[in-house]
Each structure stands twice: as structure tokens, then as C-alpha cells.
C-alpha positions in Angstrom: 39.2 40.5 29.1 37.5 39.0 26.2 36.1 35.7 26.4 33.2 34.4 24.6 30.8 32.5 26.8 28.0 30.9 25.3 24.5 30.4 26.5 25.1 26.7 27.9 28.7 28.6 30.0 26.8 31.5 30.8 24.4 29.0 33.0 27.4 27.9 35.2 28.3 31.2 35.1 25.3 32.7 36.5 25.3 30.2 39.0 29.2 31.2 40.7 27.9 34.9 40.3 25.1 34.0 42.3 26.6 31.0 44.9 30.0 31.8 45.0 32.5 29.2 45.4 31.2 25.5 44.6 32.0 22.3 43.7 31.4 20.6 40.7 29.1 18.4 42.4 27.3 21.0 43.7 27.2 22.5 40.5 25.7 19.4 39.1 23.2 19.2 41.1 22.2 23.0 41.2 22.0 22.8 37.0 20.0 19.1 37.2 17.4 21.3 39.3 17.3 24.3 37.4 17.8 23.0 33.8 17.8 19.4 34.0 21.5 18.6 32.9 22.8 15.3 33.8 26.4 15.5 35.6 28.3 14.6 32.4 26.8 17.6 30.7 27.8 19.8 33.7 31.1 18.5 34.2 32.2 19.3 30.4 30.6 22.6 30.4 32.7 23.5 33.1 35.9 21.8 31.7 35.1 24.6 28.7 35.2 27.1 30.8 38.4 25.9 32.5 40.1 26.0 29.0 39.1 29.8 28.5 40.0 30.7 32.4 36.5 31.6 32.9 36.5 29.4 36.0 39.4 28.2 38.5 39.0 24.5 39.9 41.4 24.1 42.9 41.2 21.5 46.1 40.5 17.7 46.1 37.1 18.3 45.9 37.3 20.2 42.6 35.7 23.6 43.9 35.1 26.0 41.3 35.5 30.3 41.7 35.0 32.2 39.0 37.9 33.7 37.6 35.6 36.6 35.4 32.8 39.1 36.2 29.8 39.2 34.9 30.7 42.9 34.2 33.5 41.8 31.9 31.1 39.3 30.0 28.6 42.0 29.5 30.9 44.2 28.0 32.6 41.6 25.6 28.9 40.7 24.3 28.2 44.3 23.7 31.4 44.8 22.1 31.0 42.1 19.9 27.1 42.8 19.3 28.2 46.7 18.2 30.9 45.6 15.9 29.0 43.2 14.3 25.7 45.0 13.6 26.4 49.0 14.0 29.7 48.8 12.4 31.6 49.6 16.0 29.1 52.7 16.1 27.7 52.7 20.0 25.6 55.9 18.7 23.9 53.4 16.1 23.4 50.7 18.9 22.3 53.2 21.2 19.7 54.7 18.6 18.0 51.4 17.4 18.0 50.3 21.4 15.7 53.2 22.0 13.9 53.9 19.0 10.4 54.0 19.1 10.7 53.2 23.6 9.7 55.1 26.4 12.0 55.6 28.3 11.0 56.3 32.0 12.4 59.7 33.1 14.9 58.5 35.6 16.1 56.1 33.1 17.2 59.2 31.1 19.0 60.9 33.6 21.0 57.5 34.0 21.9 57.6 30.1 22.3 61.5 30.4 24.7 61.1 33.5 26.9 58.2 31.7 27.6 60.3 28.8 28.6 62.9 30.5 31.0 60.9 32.3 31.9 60.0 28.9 33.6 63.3 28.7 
């Protein structure tokens, strides 16, 4: 699925990842806390994300589920990042990610084992 969240989205994102089901209320008042957003700033962030079907509101008091993963988000960004900067080449994006690193051993068996599922 490929929708662009941006930074302020990704913060009431985060927060249904992490909560679960809430309402917008609540969601106000956990982002006032956290980031100091007033309600009207939380309440149109969340209307954005409506519009993109990012987030479901249902019931009469405007609960809010989260119709994406945080998996599918991840992979759009680094989609988009690849494309953008290594010409759609994960080998170039994978290169200047660990150029000059290093990389803890079991780390490397990770990357080792994914490319092999690759396969």
C-alpha cells in the first residue's frame, strides 16, 4: 500500500501502533502530553489521515483504528528513499547504509540470512 505519511501523521500513527484503538479525544490529549499539540491541531492531523485511509474513525465517539502497519509505512519510505537517491538500486542504498559501519556480527548474519531468502 503506498501512502505517504508525513512526520506530523506519523505522530498519530505511532501512537495507534502503540495504544490501539482510541478516540480522538484521547488522541488529543495523548499528543498535548507528548508534543504539546492543541486539539485543533490533532483533530486535522487525523482528518489527513482519514482522507488517505491511514486511519478508520467509526462510533459516536469518533474512535480511531488504524487501517495501515507500520510495516507497510516503512517499506513505502524506503521505496521512495531508494528511488529517489540510488536510482531504485537497493545494492547502492545498502552500500552507502554500511559504508564505513561496524556492523556487529549477528547483525550480519541477519543481512546474510535475508538475502538469502532473497533467492
Amino acid at each position: 500500500m503506498g501512502i505517504k505519511v508525513f512526520d506530523s501523521e506519523l505522530k498519530v500513527m505511532e501512537t495507534l501502533w502503540k495504544e490501539g484503538d482510541l478516540t480522538a479525544g484521547q488522541l488529543a490529549k495523548i499528543l498535548k502530553e507528548q508534543v504539546g499539540w492543541n486539539r485543533n491541531t490533532t483533530y486535522t492531523v487525523i482528518g489527513k489521515l482519514v482522507d488517505k485511509g491511514a486511519v478508520e474513525r467509526y462510533g459516536e465517539n469518533f474512535s480511531c483504528r488504524a487501517t495501515i502497519t507500520k510495516e507497510q509505512v516503512q517499506a513505502y519510505e524506503a521505496t521512495e528513499l531508494i528511488g529517489k537517491l540510488f536510482n531504485g538500486s537497493a545494492e547502492l542504498f545498502l552500500s552507502a547504509f554500511i559504508s564505513g559501519k561496524e556492523l556487529p556480527e549477528d547483525e550480519i548474519t541477519r543481512l546474510k540470512q535475508l538475502v538469502e531468502r532473497l533467492k
